[in-house]
N, CA, C and O of each residue as an XYZ file, in Angstrom:
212
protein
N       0.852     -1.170      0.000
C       0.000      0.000      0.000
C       0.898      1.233      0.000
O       1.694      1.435      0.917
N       0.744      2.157     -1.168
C       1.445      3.550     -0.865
C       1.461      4.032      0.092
O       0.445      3.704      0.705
N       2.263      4.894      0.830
C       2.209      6.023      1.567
C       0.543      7.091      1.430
O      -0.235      7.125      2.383
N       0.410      7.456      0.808
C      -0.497      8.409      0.633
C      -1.706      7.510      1.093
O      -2.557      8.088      1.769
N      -1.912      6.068      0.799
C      -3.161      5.117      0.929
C      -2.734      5.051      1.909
O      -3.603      5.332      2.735
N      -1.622      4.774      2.451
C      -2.027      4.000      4.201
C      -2.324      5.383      4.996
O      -2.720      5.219      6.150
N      -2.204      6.592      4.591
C      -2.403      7.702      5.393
C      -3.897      8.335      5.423
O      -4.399      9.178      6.166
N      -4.528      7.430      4.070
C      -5.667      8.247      4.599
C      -6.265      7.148      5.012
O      -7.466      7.327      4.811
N      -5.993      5.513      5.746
C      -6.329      4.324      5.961
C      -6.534      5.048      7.388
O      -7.572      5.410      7.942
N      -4.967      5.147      7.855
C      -4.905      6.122      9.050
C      -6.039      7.114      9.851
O      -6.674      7.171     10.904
N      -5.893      7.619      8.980
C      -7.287      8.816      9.032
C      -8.686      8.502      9.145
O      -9.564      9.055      9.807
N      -8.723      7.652      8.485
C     -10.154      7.154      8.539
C     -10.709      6.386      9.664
O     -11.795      6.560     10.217
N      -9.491      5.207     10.011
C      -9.916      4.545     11.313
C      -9.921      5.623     12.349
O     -10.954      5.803     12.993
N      -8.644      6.508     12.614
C      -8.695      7.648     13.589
C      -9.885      8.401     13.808
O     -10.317      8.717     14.917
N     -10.618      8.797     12.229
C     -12.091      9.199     12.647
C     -12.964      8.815     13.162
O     -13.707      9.340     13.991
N     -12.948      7.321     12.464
C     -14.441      6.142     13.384
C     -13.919      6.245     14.668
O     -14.836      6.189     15.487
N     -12.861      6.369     15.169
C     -12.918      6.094     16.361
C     -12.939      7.648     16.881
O     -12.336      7.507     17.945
N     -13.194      8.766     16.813
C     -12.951     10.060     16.986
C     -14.629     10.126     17.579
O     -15.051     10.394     18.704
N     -15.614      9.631     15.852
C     -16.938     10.473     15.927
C     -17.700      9.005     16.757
O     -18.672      9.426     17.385
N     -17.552      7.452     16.941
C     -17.768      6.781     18.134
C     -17.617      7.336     19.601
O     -18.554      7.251     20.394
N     -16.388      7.918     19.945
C     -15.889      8.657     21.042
C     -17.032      9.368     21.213
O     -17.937      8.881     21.890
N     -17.208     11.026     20.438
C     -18.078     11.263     20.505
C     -19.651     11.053     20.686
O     -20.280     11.713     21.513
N     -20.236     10.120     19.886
C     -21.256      9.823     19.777
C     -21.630      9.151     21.449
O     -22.792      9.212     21.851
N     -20.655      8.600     22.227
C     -20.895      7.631     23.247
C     -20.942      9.194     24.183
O     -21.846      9.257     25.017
N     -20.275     10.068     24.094
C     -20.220     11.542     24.874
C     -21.125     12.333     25.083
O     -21.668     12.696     26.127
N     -21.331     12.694     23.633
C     -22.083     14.014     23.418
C     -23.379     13.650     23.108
O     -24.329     14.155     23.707
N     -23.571     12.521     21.909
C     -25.168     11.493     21.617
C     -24.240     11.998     20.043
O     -23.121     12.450     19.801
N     -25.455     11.606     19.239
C     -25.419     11.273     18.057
C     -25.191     12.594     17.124
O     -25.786     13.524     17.669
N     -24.713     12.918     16.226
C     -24.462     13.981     15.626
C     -24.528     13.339     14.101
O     -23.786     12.385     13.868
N     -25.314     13.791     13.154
C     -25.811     13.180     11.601
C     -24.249     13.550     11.159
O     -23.276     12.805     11.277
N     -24.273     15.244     10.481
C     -23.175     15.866     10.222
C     -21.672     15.019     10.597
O     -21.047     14.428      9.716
N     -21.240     15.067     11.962
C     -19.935     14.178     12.104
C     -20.097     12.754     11.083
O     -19.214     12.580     10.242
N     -21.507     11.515     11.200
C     -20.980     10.480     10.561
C     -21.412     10.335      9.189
O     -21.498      9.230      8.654
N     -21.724     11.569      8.527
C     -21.855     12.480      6.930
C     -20.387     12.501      6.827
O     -19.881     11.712      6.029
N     -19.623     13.281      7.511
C     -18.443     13.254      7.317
C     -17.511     12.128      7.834
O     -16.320     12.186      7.531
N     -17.916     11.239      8.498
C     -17.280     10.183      8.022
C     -17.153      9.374      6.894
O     -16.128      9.010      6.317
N     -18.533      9.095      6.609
C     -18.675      8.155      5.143
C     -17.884      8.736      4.467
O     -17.022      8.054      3.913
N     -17.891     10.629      4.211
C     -16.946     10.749      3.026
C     -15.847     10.949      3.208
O     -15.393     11.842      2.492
N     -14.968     10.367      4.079
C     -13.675     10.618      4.255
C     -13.731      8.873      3.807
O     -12.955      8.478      2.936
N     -14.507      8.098      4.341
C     -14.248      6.785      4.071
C     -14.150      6.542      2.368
O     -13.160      5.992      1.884
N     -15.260      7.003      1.548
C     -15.259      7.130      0.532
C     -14.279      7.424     -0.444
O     -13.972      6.843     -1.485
N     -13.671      8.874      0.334
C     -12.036      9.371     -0.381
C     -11.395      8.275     -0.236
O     -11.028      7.720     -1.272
N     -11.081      7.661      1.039
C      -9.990      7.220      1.043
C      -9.898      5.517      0.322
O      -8.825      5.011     -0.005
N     -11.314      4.784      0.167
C     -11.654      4.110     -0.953
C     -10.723      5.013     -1.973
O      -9.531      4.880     -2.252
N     -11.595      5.881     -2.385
C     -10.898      6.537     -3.755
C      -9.309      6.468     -3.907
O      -8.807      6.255     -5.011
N      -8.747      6.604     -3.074
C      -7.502      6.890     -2.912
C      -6.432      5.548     -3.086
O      -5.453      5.417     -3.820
N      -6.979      4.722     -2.207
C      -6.645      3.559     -2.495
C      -6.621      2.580     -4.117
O      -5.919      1.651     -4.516
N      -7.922      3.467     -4.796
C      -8.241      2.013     -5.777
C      -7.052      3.591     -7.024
O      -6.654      3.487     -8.185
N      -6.957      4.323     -6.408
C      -6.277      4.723     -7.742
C      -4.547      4.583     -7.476
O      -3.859      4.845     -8.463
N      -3.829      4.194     -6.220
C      -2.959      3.827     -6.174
C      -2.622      2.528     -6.254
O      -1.489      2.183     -5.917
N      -3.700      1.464     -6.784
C      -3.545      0.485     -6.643
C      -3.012      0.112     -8.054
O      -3.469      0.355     -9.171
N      -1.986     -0.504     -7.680
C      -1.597     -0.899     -9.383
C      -2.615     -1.843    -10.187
O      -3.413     -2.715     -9.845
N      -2.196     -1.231    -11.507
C      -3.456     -2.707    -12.143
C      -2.809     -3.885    -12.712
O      -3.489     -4.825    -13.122
């Protein structure tokens, strides 16, 4: 896995576990896991275009 893919692999688990944190804290927030999916999404993206073919 590139550098750039494992960093936003990074990122992404760091978030689920960021807006979970939250969610168990504060309650549920739509917006935070909106912005999760699309960080998950990028970083899909990110991955399938560093992926060699």
């Amino acid at each position: 896995m590139p550098g750039s893919a494992r960093t936003m692999a990074v990122l992404t688990v760091s978030g689920l576990v960021v807006a979970t944190a939250y969610t168990v804290a504060m309650g549920a927030n739509g917006w935070l896991w909106f912005s999760w999916v699309v960080l998950a999404l990028v970083s899909v993206g990110v991955w399938a275009a560093a992926r060699p073919v």
